[in-house]
C-alpha positions, 0 to 999 in steps of 0.5 A: 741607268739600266747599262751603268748597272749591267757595267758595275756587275761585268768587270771587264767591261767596267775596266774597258770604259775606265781604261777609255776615260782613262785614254781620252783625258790623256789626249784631251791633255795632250792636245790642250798641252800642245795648244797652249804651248804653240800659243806661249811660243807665238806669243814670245815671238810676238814679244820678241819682234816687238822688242826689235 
């Protein structure tokens, strides 16, 4: 509690940890884009190789 306080008075601290919220929802996103697009890509090859 004590430390969210002290980072709601400094600014540039406060900036810092929205900037590295900021980064780690970009590549939390990334990685689940990335994961389901390999899972949509396997799924059509499955698809595919059934329909063969």
């Amino acid at each position: 509690m004590t430390v969210q306080l002290r980072m709601a008075d400094d600014p540039t601290i406060n900036r810092l940890v929205v900037m590295a919220i900021i980064i780690v929802l970009l590549v939390v996103a990334a990685r689940v884009a990335v994961w389901v697009f390999h899972a949509a890509d396997r799924h059509e090859r499955h698809m595919k190789s059934l329909a063969v």
